[in-house]
C-alpha positions in Angstrom: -1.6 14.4 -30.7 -3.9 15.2 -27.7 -6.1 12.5 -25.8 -9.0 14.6 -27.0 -7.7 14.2 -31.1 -6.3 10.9 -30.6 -10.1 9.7 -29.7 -11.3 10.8 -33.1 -10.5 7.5 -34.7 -12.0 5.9 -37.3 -14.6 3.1 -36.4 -12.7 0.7 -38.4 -9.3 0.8 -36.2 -9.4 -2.4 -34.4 -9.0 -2.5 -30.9 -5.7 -4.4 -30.5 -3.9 -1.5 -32.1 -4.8 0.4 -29.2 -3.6 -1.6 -26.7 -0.2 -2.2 -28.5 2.8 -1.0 -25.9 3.8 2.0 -26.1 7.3 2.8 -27.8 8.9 6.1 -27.3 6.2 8.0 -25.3 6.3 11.4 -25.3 8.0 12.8 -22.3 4.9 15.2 -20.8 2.4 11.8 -20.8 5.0 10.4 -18.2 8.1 8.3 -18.4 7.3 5.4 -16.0 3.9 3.9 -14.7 3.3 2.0 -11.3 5.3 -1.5 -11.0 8.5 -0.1 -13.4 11.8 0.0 -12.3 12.1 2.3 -9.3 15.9 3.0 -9.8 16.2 6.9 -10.0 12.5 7.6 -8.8 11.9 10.6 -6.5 11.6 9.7 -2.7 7.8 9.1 -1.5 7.4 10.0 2.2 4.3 8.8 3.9 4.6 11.2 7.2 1.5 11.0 10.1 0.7 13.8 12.3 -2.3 12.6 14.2 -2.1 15.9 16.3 -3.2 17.7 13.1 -5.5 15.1 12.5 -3.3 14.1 9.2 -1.3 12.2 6.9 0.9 14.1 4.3 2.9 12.1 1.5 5.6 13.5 0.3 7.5 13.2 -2.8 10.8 14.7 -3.4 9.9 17.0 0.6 7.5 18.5 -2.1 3.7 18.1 -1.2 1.7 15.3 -3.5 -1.5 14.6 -1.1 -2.5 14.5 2.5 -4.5 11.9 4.6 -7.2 14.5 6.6 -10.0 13.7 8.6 -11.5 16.8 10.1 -14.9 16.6 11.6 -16.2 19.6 9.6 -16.3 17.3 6.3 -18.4 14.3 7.9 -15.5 11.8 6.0 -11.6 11.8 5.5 -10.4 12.5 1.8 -7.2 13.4 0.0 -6.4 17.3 0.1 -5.2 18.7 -1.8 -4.0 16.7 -4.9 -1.1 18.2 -7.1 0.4 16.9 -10.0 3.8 16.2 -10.5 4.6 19.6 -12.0 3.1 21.5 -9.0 -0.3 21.7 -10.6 -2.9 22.1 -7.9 -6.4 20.0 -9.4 -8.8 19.8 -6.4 -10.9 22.6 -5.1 -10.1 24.9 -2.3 -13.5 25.2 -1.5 -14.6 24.7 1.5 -11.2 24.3 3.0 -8.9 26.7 1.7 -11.2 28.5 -1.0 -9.6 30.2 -3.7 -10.4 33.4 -5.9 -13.0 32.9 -8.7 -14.1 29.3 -8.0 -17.1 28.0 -7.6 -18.8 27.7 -3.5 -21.1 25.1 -4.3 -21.6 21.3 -3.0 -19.5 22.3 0.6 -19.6 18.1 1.1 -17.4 17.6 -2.3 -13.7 18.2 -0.9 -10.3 16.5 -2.6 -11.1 12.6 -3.3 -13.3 10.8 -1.1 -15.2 7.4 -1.1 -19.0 7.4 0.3 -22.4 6.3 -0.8 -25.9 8.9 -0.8 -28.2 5.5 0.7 -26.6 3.5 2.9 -29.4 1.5 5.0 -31.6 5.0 4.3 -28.8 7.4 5.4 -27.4 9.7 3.2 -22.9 9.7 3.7 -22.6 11.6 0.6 -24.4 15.2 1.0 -23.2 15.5 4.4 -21.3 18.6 6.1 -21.2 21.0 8.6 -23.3 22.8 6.2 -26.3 20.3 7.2 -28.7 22.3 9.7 -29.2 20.2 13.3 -32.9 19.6 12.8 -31.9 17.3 9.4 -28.9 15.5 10.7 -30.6 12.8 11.3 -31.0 11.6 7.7 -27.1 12.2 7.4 -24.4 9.9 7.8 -20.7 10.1 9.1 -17.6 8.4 8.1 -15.1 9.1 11.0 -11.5 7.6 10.9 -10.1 4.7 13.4 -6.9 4.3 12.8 -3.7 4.1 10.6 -2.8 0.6 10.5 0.7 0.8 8.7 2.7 3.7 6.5 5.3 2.3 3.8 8.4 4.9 2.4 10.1 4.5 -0.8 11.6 4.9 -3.9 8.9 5.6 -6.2 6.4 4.9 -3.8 4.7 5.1 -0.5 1.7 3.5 1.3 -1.1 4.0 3.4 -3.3 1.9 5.5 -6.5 2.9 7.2 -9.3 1.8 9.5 -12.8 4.1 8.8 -16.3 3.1 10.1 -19.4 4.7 8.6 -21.4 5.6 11.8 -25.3 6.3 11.5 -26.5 9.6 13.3 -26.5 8.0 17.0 -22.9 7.2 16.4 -23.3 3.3 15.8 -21.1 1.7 13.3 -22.8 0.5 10.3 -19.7 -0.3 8.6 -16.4 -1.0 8.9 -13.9 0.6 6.4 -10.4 -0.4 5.7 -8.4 1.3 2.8 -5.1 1.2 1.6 -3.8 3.7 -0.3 -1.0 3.3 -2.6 1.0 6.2 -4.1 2.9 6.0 -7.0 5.8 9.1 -8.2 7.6 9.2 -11.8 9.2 11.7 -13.4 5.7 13.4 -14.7 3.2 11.2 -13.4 1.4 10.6 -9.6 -0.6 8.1 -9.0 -2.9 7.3 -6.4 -4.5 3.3 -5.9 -7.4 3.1 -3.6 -8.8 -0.1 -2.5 -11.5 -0.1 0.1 -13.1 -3.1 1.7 -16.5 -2.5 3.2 -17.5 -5.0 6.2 -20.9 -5.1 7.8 -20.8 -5.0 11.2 -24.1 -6.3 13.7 -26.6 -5.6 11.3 -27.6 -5.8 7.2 -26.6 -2.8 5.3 -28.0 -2.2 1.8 -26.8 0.2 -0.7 -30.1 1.3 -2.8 -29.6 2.7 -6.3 -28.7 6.5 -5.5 -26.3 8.9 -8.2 -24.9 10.2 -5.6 -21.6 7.7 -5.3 -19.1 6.4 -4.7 -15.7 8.0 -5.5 -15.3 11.5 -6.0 -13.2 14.0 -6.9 -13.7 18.0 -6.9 -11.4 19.2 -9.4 -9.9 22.4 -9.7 -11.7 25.5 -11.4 -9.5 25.5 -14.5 -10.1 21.6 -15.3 -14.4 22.4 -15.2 -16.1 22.6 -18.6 -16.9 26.0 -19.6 -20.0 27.0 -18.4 -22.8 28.5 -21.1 -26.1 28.6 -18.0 -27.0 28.1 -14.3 -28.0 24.8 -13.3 -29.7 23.5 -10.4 -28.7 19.9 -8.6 -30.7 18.4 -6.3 -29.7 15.8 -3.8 -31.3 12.4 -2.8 -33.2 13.8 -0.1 -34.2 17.0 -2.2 -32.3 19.7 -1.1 -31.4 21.8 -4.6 -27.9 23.5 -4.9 -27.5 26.3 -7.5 -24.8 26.6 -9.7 -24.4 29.5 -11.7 -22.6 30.9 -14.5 -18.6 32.4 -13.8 -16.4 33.9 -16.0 -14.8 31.2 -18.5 -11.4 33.0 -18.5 -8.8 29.8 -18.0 -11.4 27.6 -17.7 -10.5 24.1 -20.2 -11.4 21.1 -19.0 -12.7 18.2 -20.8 -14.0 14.6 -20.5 -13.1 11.9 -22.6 -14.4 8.1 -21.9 -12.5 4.7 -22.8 -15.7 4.5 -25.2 -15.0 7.8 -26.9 -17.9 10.1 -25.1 -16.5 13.3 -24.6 -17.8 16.3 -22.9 -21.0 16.8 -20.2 -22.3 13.1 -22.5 -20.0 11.5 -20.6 -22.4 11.6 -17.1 -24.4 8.4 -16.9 -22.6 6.1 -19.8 -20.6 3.4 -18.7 -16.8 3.2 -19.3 -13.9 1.3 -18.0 -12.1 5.1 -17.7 -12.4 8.6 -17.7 -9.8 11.3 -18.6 -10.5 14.7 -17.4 -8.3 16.8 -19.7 -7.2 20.8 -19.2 -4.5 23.7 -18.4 -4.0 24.2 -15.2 -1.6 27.6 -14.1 -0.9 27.4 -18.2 0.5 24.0 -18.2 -1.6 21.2 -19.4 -3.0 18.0 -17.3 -4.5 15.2 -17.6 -6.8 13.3 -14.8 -7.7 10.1 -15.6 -9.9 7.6 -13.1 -9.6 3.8 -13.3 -12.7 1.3 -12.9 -10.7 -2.2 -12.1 -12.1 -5.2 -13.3 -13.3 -7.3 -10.5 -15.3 -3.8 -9.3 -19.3 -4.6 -8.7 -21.1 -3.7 -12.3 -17.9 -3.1 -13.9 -17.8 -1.1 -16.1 -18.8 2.3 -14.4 -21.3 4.3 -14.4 -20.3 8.3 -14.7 -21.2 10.7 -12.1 -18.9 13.5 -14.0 -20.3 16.9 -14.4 -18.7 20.0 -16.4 -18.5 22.3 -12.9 -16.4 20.0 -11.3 -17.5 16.9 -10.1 -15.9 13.8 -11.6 -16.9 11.0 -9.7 -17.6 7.2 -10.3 -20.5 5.1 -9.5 -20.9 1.3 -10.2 -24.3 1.3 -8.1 -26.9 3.3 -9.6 -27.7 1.7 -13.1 -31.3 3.1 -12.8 -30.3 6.3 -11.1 -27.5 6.6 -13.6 -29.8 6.8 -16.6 -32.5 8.2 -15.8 -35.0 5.2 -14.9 -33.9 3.4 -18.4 -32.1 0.3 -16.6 -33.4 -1.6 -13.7 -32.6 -0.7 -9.9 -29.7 -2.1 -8.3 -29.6 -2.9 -4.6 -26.7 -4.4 -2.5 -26.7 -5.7 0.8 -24.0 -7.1 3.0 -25.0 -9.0 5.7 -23.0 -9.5 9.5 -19.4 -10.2 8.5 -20.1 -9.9 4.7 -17.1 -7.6 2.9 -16.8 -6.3 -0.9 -13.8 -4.3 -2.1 -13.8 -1.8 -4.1 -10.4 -0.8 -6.4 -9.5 2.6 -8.1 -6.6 4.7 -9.5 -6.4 7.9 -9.9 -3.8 8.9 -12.4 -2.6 12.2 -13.2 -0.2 13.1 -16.1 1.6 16.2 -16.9 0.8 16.5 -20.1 -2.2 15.5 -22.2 -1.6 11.7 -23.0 -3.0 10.2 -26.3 -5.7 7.1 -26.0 -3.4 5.1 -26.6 -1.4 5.5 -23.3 -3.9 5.7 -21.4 -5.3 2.3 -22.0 -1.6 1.1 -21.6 -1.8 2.5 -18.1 -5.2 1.4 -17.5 -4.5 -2.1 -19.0 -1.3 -2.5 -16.6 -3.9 -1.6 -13.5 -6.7 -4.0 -14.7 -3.6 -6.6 -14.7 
């Protein structure tokens, strides 16, 4: 049964039998999770190049992810993401664009972590794509340094030092991330947890959609389009997206609350599957909201062309003025940490794994 069938339960089925372990999983929903027993995993290799202004991670000598931070993209992200069976699911676009996909939103590249007001400044929509005379209501997330790289069986590590710079280059914030990276037999996963510290002054996050992890999937895991839209950001600047040819394109959102489709954006849930075939083998994307995350559960910022982001911060952006505004500020030497996983399966898992998976994170 797919994730998408498996959520077609009757209203009656109680909970707990969902969250029942899983016996005898089927092989393409993945074989081990984070935290099982690494004997036989493949080899994760956490490898810097800071000439290339990079960090790849390895698993198996086959490419999973890479640590970049060029100054073209205004913040460092993962790119590219593939899946355990070689399954590409971010964008090329604007990095390494591919035939047929969309050009749109140059800022959304791999999985990133960044907020559209952050004392008035917007990290989210910026780009080289930004002209000079508007840079000023842009911010920039540059990278610092790696702090520490873990190998392994199974899994690999990476630690970070970021700071989120306003447009005369002085730190608002200082970011420090540590990725983890997980390899099984037909799953990766990918655990972000970012603590933001204010440096010498107040910084306040006001209720804004556009935030705070993203990911730019793949052409073949959008929704089908059926007409153009038009986006505008916070500061409102409007970004068309039109209507492409559907061939291969199957992807899907389903919620931990049963939502499914385009009604996922703006409803809260504690995850998010993004389900499709990617180079005619199916996948499965699914994004974690931890517990102890600000306004947990989530807030949706998934669209069908692509976007599949998460934002805990925007209840009155998020629906459309129906709940009240939130606003967060951290003053001198104040922190809040974030946590997220990224999960992706090869395979389509049913409901039922995936809250096992999500209920061994939230643990």
């Amino acid at each position: 049964m797919s994730l998408i069938d498996s959520l077609q339960l009757p209203r009656w089925l109680p909970l707990s039998l969902l969250l029942l372990p899983i016996i005898g999983c089927s092989q393409e929903a993945g074989e081990a999770s984070p935290g099982e027993e690494a004997a036989g995993a493949p080899e994760v290799q956490v490898v810097p190049n800071e000439a290339e202004n990079r960090v790849d991670v390895l698993v198996g000598g086959e490419l999973f992810t890479a640590y970049i931070y060029p100054s073209t993209i205004k913040k460092p992200v993962l790119y590219p993401i593939v899946s355990a069976t070689g399954q590409t699911i971010t964008r090329g676009f604007p990095l390494d664009p591919r035939p047929g996909e969309r050009v749109d939103h140059p800022h959304h590249v791999g999985l990133w972590f960044n907020y559209g007001d952050v004392n008035g400044l917007d990290f989210w929509n910026n780009s080289d794509a930004i002209p000079p005379e508007r840079r000023d209501h842009y911010g920039t997330i540059v990278h610092r340094e790696i702090r520490g790289t873990e190998s392994g069986a199974g899994e690999g590590a990476l630690e970070v030092t970021m700071e989120w710079l306003n447009p005369a280059g002085e730190a608002l914030l200082r970011e420090d991330t540590r990725f983890e990276f997980h390899a099984a037999d037909s799953t990766r996963t990918i655990d972000r947890i970012t603590t933001l510290t204010a440096l010498d002054q107040p910084v306040t996050f006001t209720d804004n959609k556009e935030g705070v992890l993203g990911l730019r999937v793949a052409r073949a895991l959008e929704h089908p389009s059926t007409q153009p839209e038009v986006f505008t950001d916070a500061s409102g600047k409007p970004t068309n997206v039109p209507v492409l040819n559907n061939e291969g394109v199957t992807g899907k959102y389903v919620t931990s609350e049963g939502i499914e489709g385009e009604a996922v954006w703006g409803t809260r849930a504690k995850w998010n599957a993004l389900s499709g075939v990617v180079d005619g083998a199916p996948v499965t994307v699914a994004i974690f909201d931890h517990p102890s995350n600000t306004n947990h559960p989530t807030y949706w910022h998934a669209r069908g062309y692509g976007l599949f982001a998460a934002n805990p911060l925007a209840p009155q952006a998020m629906t459309e003025g129906k709940e009240e505004p939130f606003v967060l500020t951290l003053n001198p030497g104040e922190s809040l940490t974030f946590r997220h996983r990224i999960e992706i399966f090869s395979g389509q898992p049913t409901a039922e794994q995936i809250e096992t998976a999500y209920q061994a994170f939230a643990q």
